[in-house]
C-alpha positions as CSV (number, residue, x, y, z in Angstrom):
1,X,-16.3,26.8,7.8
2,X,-18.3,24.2,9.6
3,X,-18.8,24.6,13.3
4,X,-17.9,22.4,16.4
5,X,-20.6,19.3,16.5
6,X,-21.8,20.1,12.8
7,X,-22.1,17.0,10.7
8,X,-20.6,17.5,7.2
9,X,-22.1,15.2,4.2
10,X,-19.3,14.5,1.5
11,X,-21.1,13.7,-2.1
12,X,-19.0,10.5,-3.8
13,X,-20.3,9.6,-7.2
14,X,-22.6,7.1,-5.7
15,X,-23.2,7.7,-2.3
16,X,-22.8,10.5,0.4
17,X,-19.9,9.8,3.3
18,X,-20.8,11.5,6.5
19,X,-18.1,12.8,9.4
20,X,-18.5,14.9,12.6
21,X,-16.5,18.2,12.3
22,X,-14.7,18.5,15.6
23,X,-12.5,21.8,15.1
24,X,-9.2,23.1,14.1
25,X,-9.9,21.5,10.5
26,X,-10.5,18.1,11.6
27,X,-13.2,15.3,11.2
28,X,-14.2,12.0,13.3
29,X,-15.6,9.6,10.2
30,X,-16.2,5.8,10.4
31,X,-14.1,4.1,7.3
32,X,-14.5,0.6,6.5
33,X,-11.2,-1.3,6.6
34,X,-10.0,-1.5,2.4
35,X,-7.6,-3.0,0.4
36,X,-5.4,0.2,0.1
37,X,-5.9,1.6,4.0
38,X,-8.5,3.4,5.3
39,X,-10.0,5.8,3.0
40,X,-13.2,7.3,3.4
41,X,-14.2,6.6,-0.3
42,X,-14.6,2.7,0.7
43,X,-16.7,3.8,3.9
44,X,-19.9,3.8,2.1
45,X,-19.3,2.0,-0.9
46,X,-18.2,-1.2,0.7
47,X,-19.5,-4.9,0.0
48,X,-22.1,-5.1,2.4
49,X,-21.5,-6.3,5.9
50,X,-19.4,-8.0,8.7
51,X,-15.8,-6.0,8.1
52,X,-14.5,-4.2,10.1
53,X,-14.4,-0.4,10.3
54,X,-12.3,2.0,12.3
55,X,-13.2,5.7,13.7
56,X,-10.3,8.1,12.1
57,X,-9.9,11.6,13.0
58,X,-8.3,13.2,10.1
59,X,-8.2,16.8,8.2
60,X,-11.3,17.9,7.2
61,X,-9.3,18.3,3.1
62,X,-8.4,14.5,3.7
63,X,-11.9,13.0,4.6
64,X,-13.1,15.1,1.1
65,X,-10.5,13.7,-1.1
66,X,-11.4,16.5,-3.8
67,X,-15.4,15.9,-3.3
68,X,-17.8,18.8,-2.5
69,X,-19.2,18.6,0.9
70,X,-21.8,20.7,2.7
71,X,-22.7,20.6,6.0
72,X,-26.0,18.8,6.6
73,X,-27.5,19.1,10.3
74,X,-31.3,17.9,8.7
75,X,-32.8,16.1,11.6
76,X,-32.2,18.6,13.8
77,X,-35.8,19.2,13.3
78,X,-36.2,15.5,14.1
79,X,-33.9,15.1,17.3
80,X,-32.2,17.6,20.0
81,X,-28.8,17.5,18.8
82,X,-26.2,17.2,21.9
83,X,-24.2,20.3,22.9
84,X,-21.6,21.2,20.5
85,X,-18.9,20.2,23.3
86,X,-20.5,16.4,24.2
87,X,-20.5,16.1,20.2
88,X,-16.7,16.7,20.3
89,X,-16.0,15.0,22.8
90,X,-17.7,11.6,22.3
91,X,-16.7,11.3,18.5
92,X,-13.4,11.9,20.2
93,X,-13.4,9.1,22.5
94,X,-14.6,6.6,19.3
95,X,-10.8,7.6,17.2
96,X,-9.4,4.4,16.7
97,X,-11.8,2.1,18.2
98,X,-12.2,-1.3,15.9
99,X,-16.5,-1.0,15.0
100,X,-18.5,-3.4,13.4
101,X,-19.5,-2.2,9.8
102,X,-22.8,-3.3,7.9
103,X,-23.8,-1.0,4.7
104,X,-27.5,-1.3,6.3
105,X,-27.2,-1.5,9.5
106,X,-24.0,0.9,10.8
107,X,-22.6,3.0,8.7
108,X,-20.9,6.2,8.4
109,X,-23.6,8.2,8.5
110,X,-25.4,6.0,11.2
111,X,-22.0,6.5,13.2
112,X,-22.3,10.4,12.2
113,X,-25.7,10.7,13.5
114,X,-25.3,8.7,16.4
115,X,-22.1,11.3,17.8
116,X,-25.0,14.1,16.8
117,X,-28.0,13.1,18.1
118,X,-27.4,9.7,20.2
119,X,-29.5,8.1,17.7
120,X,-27.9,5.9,14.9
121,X,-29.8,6.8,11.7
122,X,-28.7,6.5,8.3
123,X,-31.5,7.9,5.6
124,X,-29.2,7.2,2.6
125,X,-29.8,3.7,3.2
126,X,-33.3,4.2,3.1
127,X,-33.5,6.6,0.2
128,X,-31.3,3.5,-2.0
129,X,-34.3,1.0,-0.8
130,X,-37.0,3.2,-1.4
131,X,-35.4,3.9,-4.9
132,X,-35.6,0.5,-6.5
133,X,-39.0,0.0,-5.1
134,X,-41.0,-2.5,-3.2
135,X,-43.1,-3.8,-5.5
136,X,-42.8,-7.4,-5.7
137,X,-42.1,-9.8,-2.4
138,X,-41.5,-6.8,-0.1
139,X,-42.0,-9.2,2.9
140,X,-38.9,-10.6,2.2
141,X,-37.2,-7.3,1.8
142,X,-38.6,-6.1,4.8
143,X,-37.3,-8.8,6.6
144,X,-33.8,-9.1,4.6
145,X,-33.6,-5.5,6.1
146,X,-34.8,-6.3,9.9
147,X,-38.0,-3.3,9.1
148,X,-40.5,-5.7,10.4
């Protein structure tokens, strides 16, 4: 069972979708607004950018949807994590508020690592650049991207 603060990494087919476990079996995850509700499979996997995404605090069964998950605190060798308790309690505070999703920019795991470490990084993004490779005009990707 996770602990309080931990961030748990759910593995979709495609992509990983990221939550903050805040006890008693229950997750704070960023979901992109979808055609059939707010599921945490469209959080990640979304067309791009400018919808709207909610913060949902659900069971941590629900946000897994039948996945496997683990729990993946890995830049706690990069950043000073907050205290379990100011984890908790500021992923708590985000439930319901209306957030600005962009696959690049903000998402779920951006939102997860942000609660964690006050920083919002998202590595998956990078890992999915790095993976089709920058040969070519990689100014332009760099500045499609904002890494300039």
């Amino acid at each position: 069972m996770p602990e309080l603060g931990d961030l748990i990494e759910i593995f979709r087919v495609l992509y990983q979708h990221w939550a903050v476990y805040v006890g008693g079996g229950f997750v704070v995850h960023f979901v992109q607004e979808g055609g059939s509700g707010f599921s945490s499979s469209s959080s990640s996997s979304g067309s791009g950018s400018g919808k709207g995404a909610f913060v949902r605090k659900v069971k941590l069964e629900d946000a897994v949807e039948g996945s496997s998950w683990e729990v993946n605190n890995s830049l706690d060798n990069k950043y000073t994590p907050r205290s379990p308790e100011e984890i908790v309690r500021k992923a708590r505070a985000m439930v319901d508020q209306n957030l600005p999703y962009d696959v690049i920019n903000y998402n779920c795991e951006h939102f997860a690592n942000e609660m964690r470490y006050g920083v919002p990084e998202c590595g998956q993004t990078l890992r999915g650049i790095a993976s089709v490779g920058l040969s070519g005009p990689t100014s332009w990707i760099l500045r499609k991207f904002k890494w300039n």
